[in-house]
Every structure is written in C-alpha cells, then in structure tokens.
C-alpha atoms as a printed R data frame, in Angstrom:
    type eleno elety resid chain resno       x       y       z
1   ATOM     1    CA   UNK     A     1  -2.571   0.159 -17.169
2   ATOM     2    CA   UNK     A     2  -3.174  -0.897 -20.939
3   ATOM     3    CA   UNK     A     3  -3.198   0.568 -23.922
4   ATOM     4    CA   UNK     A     4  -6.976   1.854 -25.071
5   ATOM     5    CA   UNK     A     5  -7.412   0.637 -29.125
6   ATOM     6    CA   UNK     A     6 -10.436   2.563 -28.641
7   ATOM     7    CA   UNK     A     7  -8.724   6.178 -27.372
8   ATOM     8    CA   UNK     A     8  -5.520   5.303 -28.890
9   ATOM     9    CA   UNK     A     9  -3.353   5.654 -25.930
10  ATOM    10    CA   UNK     A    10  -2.178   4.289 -22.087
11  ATOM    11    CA   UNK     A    11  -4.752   4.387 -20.376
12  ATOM    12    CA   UNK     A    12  -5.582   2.976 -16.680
13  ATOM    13    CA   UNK     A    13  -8.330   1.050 -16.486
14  ATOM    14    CA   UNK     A    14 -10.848   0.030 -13.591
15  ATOM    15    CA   UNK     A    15 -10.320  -4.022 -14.031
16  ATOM    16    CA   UNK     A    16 -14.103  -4.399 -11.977
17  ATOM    17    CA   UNK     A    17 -15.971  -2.318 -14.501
18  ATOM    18    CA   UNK     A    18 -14.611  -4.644 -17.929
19  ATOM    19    CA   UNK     A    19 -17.372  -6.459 -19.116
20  ATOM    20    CA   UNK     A    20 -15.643  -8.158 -21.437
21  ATOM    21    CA   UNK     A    21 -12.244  -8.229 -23.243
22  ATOM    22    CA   UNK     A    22 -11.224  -9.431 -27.267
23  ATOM    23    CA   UNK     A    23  -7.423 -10.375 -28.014
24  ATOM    24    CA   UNK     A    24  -6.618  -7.707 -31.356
25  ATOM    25    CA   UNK     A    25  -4.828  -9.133 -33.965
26  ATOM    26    CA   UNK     A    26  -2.759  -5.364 -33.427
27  ATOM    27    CA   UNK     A    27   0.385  -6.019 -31.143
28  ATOM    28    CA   UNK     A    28   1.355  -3.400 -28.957
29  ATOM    29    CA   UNK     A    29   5.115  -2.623 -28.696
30  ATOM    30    CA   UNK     A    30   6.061  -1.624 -25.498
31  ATOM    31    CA   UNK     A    31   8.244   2.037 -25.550
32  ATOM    32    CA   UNK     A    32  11.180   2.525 -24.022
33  ATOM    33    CA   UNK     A    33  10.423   3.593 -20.419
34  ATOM    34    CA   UNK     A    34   6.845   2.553 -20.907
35  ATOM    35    CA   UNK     A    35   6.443   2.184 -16.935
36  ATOM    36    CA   UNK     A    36   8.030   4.972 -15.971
37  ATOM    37    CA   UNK     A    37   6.589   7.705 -18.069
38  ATOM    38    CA   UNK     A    38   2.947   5.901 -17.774
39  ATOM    39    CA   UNK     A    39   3.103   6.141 -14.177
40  ATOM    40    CA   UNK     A    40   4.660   9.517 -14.135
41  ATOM    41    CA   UNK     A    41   1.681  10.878 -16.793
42  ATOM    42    CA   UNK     A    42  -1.101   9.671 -14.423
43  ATOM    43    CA   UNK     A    43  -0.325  11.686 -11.823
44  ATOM    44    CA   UNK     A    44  -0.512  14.526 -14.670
45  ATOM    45    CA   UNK     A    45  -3.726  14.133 -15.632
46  ATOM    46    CA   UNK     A    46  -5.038  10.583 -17.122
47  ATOM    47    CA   UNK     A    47  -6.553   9.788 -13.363
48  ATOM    48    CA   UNK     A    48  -7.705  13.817 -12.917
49  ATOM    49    CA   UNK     A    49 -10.164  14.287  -9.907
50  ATOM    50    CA   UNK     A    50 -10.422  18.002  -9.752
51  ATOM    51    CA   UNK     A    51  -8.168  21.104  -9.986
52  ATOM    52    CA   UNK     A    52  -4.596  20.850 -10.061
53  ATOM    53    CA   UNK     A    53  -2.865  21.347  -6.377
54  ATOM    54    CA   UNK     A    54   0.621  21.604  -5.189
55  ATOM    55    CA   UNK     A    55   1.819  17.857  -3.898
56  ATOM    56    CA   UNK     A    56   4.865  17.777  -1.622
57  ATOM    57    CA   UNK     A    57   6.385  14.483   0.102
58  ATOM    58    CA   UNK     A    58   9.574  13.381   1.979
59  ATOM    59    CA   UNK     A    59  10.991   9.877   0.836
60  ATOM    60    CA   UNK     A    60  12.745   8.305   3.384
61  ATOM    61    CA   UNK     A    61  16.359   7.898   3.632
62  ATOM    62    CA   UNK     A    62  16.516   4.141   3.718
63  ATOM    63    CA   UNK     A    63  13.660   3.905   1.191
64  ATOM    64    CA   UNK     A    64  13.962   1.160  -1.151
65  ATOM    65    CA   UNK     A    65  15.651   2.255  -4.573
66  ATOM    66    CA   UNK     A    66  12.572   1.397  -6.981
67  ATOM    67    CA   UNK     A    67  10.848   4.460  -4.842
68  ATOM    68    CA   UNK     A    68  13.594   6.613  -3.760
69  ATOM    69    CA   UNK     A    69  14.892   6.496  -7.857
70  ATOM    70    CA   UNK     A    70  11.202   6.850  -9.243
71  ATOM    71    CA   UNK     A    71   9.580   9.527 -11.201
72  ATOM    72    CA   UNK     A    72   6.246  10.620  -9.411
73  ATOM    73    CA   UNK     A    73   5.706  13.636 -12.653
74  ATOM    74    CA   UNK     A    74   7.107  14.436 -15.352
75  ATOM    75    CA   UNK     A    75   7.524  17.433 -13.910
76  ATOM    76    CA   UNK     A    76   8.450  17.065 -10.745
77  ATOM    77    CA   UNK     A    77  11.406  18.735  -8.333
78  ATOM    78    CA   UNK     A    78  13.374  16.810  -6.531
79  ATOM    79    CA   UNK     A    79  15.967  18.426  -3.561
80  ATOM    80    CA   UNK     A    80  18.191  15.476  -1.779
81  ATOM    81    CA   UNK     A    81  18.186  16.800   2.138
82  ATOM    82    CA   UNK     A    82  22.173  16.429   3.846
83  ATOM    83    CA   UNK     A    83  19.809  13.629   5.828
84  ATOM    84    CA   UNK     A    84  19.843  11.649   2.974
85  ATOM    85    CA   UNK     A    85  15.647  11.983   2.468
86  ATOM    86    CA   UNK     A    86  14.396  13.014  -0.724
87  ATOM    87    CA   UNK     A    87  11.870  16.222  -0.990
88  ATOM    88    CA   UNK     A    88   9.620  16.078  -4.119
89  ATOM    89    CA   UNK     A    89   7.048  18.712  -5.012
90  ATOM    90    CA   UNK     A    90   4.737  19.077  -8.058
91  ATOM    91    CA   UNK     A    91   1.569  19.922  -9.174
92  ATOM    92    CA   UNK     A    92  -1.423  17.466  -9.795
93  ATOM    93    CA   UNK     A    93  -5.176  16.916 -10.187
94  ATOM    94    CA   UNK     A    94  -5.291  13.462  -9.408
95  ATOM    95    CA   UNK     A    95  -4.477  13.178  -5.974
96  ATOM    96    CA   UNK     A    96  -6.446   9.722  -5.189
97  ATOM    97    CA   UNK     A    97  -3.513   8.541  -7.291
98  ATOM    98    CA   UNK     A    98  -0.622  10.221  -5.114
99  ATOM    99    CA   UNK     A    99  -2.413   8.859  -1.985
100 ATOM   100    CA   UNK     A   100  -3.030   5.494  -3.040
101 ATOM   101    CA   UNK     A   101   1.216   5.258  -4.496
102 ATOM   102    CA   UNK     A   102   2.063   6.646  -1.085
103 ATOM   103    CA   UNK     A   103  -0.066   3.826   1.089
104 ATOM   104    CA   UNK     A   104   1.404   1.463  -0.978
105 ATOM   105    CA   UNK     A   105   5.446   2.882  -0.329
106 ATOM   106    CA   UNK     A   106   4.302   1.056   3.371
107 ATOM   107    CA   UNK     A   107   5.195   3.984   5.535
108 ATOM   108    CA   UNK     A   108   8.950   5.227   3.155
109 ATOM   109    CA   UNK     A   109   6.794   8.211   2.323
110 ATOM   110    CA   UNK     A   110   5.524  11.014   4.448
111 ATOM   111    CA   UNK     A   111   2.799  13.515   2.515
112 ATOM   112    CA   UNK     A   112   3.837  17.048   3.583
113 ATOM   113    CA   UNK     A   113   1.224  18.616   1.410
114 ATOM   114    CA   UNK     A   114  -1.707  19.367   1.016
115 ATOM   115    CA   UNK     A   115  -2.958  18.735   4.615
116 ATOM   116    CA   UNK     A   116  -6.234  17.161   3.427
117 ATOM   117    CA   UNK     A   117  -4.389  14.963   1.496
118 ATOM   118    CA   UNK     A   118  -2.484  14.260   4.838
119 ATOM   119    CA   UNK     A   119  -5.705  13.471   6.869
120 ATOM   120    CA   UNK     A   120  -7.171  10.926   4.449
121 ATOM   121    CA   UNK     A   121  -3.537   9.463   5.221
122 ATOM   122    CA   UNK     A   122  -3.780   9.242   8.525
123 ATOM   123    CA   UNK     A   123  -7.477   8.210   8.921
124 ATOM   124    CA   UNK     A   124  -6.819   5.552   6.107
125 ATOM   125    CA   UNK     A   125  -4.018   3.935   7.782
126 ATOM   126    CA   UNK     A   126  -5.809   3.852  11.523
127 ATOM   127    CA   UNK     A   127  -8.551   2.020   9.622
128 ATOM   128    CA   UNK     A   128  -6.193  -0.247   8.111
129 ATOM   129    CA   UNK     A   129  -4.408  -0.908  11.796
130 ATOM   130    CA   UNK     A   130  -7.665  -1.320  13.441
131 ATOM   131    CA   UNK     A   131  -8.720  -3.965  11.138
132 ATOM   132    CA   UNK     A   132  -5.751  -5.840  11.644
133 ATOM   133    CA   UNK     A   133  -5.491  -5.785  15.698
C-alpha cells in the first residue's frame, strides 16, 4: 500500500507488475491513522471484485489484540458475544481481500458469511495442509 502520485491517493499496488519505480522529490506525510483507515477503505472498494455482498465473521476470543481491536470497514458492526468472541458484519465488493486478511489471522477468524466465501476457505487451507504433510 503506497500512495499513487499518479491517482493522487492510497492505493494498493501489485509489487510483481512494477516495472520500474523513481524516488519524487514530493514527500508524503503519513496521516494520522494512515494504517488503519487504508486497510479499512480497501475492503470498501479500492480492491473491488464485483458487487457488494454482506461479509460476516467471528473473531476468536483469545485472538490476538492487533485483530480482535482492528477495523475490517469503515463501516462495519461489531457485537461482543457473553463468550468473549467478536461478531463483525459489513458489506463489501472486494472479498479476495476479506479472504486473504482472514488466512492470514492463522485460524482467530471463522467466515460465517457468505458460504462461497467459506468454501474457498476451506479448500484453500486443505491445500495449504496438504502441501505441508
């Protein structure tokens, strides 16, 4: 994630498809909460694969912090369970995104919904446990 002189804004960028990269004489001064709204505003539309759909998860009760306490989408809901897991639910187009932040929370989130969301889940990670047998 970098900002685009180009587009004038954050953007993420594919680092296998630069073909080549100039220093600018421009600084860029990071915002406050750079991270955390950039990473929140991707799931809202800079990484967009298709029509918006209704994303809901469960984060795990002994979940690290950095993933229990961070923002998925700006516009996200969040409902704490008496279990101490974490339900959030929101609405995004860019569900490669969701399902590549959720393989990397290494099994402290479950994907409730959508289901085919859930399937490329499961399939990825018996792959991934095949391969390393």
């Amino acid at each position: 994630m970098a900002y685009c002189h180009l587009r004038e804004q954050v953007r993420t960028f594919a680092l296998f498809r630069i073909a080549a990269a100039q220093c600018a004489d421009t600084p860029f001064h990071t915002p406050r909460n750079f991270m955390q709204y950039c990473l929140a505003d991707a799931f809202d539309g800079l990484q967009s694969t298709g029509e918006p759909v209704r994303v809901v998860f469960r984060i795990g009760k002994d979940a690290p912090l950095f993933i229990r306490d961070r923002q998925w989408s700006t516009h996200e809901r969040r409902t704490a369970a008496p279990d101490g897991t974490v339900r959030i639910e929101f609405q995004t187009a860019a569900l490669f995104a969701v399902e590549r932040e959720i393989r990397a929370a290494d099994g402290w989130v479950e994907l409730l919904e959508p289901a085919e969301s859930r399937a490329r889940l499961r399939i990825g990670g018996q792959a991934i446990a095949k391969a390393h047998q």
